[in-house]
C-alpha positions in Angstrom: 50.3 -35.2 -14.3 48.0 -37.2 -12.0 49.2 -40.8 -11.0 47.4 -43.6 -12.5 45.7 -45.1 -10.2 45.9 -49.3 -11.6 43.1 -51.9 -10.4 44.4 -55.6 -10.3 42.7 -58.8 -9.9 42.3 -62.5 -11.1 40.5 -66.0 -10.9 43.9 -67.7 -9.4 43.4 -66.1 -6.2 45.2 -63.1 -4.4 48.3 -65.9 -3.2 49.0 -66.9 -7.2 52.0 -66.1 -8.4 50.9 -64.5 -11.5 48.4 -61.9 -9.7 51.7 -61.0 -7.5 54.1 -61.0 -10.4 52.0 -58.3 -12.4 51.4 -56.2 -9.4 54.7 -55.2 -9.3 55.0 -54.6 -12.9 52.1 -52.2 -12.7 53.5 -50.7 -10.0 56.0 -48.9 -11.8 53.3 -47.2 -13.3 51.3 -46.0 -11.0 49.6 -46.7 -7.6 48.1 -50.3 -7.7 45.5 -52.3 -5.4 44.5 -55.6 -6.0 41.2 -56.5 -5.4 41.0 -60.1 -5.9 39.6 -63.5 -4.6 40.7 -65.0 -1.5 40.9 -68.4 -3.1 40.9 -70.0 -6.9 37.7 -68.8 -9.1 38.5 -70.3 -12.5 35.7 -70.7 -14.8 33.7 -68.1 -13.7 33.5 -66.2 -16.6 31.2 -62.9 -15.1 29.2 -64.8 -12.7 28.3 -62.5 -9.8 27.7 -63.6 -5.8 24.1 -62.5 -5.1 22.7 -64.9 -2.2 25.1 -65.0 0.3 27.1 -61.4 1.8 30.7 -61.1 0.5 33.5 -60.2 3.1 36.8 -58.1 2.3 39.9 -58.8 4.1 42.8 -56.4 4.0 45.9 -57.9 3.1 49.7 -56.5 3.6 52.2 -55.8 0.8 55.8 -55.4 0.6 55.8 -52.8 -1.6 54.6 -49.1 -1.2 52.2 -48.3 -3.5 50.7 -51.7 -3.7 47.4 -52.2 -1.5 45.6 -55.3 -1.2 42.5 -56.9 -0.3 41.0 -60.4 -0.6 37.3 -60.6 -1.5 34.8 -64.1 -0.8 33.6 -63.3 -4.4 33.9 -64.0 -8.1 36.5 -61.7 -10.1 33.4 -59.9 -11.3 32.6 -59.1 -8.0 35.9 -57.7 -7.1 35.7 -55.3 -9.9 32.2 -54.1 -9.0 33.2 -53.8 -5.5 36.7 -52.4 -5.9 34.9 -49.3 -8.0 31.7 -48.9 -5.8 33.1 -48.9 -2.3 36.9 -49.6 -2.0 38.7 -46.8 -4.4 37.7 -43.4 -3.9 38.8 -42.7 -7.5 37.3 -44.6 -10.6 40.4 -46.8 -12.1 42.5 -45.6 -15.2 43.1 -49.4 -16.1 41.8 -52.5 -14.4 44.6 -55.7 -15.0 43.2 -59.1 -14.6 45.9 -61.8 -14.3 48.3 -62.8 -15.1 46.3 -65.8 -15.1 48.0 -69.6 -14.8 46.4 -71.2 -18.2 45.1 -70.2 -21.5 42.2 -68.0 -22.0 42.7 -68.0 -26.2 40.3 -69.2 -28.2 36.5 -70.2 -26.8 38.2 -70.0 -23.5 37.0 -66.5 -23.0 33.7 -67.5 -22.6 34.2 -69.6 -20.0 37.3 -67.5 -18.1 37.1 -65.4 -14.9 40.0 -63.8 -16.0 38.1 -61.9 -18.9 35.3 -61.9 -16.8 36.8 -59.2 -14.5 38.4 -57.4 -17.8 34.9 -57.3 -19.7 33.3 -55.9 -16.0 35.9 -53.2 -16.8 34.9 -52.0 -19.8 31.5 -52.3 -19.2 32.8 -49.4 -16.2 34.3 -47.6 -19.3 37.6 -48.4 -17.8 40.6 -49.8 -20.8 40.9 -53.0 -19.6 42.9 -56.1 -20.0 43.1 -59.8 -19.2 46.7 -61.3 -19.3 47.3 -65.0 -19.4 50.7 -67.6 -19.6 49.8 -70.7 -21.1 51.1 -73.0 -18.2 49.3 -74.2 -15.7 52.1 -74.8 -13.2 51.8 -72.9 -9.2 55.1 -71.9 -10.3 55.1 -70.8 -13.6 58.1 -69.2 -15.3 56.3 -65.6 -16.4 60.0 -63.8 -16.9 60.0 -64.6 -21.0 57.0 -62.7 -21.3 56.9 -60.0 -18.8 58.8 -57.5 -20.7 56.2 -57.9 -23.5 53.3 -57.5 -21.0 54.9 -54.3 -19.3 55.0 -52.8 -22.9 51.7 -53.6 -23.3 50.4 -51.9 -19.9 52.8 -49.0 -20.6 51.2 -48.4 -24.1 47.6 -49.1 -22.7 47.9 -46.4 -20.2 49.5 -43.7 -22.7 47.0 -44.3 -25.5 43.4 -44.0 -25.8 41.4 -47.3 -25.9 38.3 -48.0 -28.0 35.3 -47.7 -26.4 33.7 -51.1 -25.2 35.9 -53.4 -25.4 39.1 -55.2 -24.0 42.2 -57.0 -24.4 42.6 -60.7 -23.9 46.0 -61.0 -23.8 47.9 -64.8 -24.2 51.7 -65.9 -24.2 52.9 -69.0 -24.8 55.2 -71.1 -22.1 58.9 -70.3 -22.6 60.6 -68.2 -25.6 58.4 -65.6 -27.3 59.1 -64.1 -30.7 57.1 -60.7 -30.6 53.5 -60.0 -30.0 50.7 -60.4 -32.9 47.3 -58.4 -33.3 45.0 -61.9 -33.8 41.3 -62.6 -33.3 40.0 -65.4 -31.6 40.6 -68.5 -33.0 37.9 -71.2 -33.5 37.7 -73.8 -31.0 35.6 -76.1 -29.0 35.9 -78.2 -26.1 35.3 -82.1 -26.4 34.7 -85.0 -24.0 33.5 -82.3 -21.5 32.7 -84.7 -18.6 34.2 -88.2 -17.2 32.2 -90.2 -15.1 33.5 -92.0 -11.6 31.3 -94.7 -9.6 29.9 -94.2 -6.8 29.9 -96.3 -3.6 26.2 -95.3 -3.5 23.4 -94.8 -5.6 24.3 -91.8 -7.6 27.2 -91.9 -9.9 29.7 -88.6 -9.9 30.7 -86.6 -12.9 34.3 -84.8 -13.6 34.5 -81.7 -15.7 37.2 -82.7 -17.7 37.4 -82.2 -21.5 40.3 -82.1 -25.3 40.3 -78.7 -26.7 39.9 -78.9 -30.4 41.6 -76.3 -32.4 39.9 -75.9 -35.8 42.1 -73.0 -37.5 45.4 -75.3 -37.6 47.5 -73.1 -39.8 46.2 -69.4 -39.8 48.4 -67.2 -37.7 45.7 -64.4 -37.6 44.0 -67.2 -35.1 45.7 -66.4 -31.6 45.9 -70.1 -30.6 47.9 -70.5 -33.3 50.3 -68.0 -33.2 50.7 -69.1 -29.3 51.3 -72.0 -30.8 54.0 -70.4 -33.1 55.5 -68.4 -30.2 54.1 -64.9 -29.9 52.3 -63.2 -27.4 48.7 -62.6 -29.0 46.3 -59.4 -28.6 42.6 -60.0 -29.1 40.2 -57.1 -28.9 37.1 -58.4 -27.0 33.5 -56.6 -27.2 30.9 -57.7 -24.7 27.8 -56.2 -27.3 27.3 -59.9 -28.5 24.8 -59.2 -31.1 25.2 -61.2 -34.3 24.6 -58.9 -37.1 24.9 -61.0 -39.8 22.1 -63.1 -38.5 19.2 -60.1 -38.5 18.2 -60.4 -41.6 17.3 -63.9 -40.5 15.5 -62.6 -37.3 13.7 -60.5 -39.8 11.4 -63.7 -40.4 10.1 -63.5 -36.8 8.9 -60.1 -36.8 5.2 -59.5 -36.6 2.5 -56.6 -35.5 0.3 -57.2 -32.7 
């Protein structure tokens, strides 16, 4: 049987822990190379660098059949550029993360994390974003990395639908098992704080509460996070909403 060949890459930056700690997972399962950012790139959901070049830097690993390289881009890009001009083989799975922070919930829309695993499936690749719900440089990812290995192992041996992905969450510390959810409602509140300036324009912080607004259904994956379990949500990027044509219908006319 041929080798999987396993693309990896994230919005921490190639140096993150998480990005590093999944490599080597994959690793067991085939021949990896990280393509990922030289620096952080959160919240770049599938935003793409088109007016200035970007640069690729090779990068040494400790371990065989790991290969790296660092890319001046967004994750999107390092998926784009990974399949057009770095691999000589299209990918058999593209990992993104394990990203430092949640992307449950609204978050998705916003993440770089599922930005790379959507630019993924849009390459018809099975595709997944893994994420640990703690923000700290030095994150604890050992409760959950049995459950993700499980998850990549299954990935690889089974046949994924076509277009979509998996936005995968665990919660910090002890996990009780993994649950099929679907995004949970959510929304983002108080999204900017304002500092005064020494001059005339006044500066603005991105800052911001997340509101949860499906407090007690475990079929929501923030709140089975919140209950302890590793959630899989399958994401589509055809964001038509079809219960709203009929509506549209009112629109239509004849020229």
């Amino acid at each position: 049987m041929k080798t999987p060949l396993i693309l990896i890459t994230n919005d921490d930056g190639i140096q993150a822990k998480g990005i590093q700690t999944i490599a080597r997972v994959a690793a067991k399962y085939g021949n990896v190379v990280v393509v990922a950012p030289n620096g952080p790139r959160s919240a770049q959901s599938s935003a793409l660098t088109i007016e200035v070049p970007v640069s690729v830097k090779p990068v040494p690993s400790d371990v065989e059949n790991i290969t790296q390289f660092a890319v001046s881009g967004t994750p999107a890009d390092c998926v784009k550029l990974a399949i057009s001009q770095l691999l000589d083989e299209k990918p058999d799975l593209v990992i993104s993360g394990i990203n430092h922070g949640s992307n449950a919930s609204i978050n998705v829309i916003y993440s770089g994390t599922i930005g790379a695993a959507i630019e993924g499936a849009l390459h018809g690749i099975p595709s997944i974003g893994f994420s640990l719900c703690d923000h700290d440089a030095d994150a604890d990812f050992e409760p959950s990395l049995l459950y993700f290995e499980q998850i990549i192992a299954k990935t690889i041996n089974s046949e994924m639908p076509k277009d979509i992905c998996l936005n995968v969450n665990a919660p910090k510390g002890e996990v009780k098992g993994i649950r099929a959810c679907r995004q949970a409602e959510g929304r983002w509140a108080n999204d900017f704080g304002q500092t005064p300036a020494p001059r005339a324009n006044d500066y603005y912080w991105l800052i911001g509460d997340f509101m949860f607004l499906n407090d007690n259904d475990m079929n929501a994956d923030q709140c089975a996070i919140e209950n302890g379990y590793i959630t899989v949500v399958p994401l589509q990027f055809d964001m038509t909403a079809y219960k709203a044509i009929e509506f549209c219908k009112q629109y239509e006319t004849e020229a």
